[in-house]
N, C-alpha and C positions, 0 to 999 in steps of 0.2 A: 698387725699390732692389735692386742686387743686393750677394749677401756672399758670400764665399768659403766652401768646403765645409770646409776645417781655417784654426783661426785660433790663434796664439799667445796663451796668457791665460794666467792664474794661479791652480794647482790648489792647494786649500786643503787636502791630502791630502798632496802632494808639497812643499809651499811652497814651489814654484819656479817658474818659467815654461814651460810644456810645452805642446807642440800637444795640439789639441783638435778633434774633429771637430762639424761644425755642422750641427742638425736643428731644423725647425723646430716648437716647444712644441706642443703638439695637447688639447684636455680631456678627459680620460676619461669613459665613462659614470657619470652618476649614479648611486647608490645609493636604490631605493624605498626600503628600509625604513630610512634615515639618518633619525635623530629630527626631524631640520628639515623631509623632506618629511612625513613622519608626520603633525608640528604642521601644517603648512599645507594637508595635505588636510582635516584637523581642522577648521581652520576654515573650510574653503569650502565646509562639507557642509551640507545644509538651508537656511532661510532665510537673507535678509542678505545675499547678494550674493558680490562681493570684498570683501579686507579693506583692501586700499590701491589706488592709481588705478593701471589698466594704461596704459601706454604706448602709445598709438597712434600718433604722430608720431616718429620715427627725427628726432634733432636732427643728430649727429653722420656724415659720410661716411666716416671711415676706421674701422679698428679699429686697435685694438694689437696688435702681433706680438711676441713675447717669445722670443727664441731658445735651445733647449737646447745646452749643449755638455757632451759628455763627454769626459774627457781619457783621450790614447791610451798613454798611461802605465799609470795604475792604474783606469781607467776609472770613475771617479769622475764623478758626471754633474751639473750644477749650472745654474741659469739668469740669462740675461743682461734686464734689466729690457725691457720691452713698449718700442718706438716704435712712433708714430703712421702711418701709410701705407698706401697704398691696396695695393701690391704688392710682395711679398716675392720673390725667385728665389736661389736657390741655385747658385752657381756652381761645377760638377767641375771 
């Protein structure tokens, strides 16, 4: 799918309609010491295994792409909800 690099949308900062430049969402690195990786090394130390079933079979072929857009106003940056798809491009 392709989307255009600026899209008209609506900046909850300006409350009006303002272009917006469009990138696409990315995860940052994780945090070791976040208390959820903490608990989870926690329990996966010594005996007993895993604590729930790992995923071995990928069900699903696409991911979700969730698009960021900042607006080129006051640059306020906000995100647009994940669609399903094999291929994102970005069109200048």
């Amino acid at each position: 799918m392709k989307v255009p690099a600026q899209i008209k949308a609506f900046c909850t900062k300006c409350r009006t309609h303002t272009l917006h430049e469009v990138t696409l969402y990315k995860k940052g690195k994780a945090r070791a010491l976040a208390k959820g990786a903490r608990h989870h090394e926690r329990e996966l130390k010594g005996y007993g295994g895993q604590k729930f079933p790992e995923q071995r079979v990928k069900s699903k072929t696409t991911e979700k792409k969730s698009l960021k857009l900042k607006c080129t106003v006051c640059g306020r940056i906000h995100h647009r909800k994940g669609i399903r798809l094999k291929k994102l491009e970005i069109v200048r």
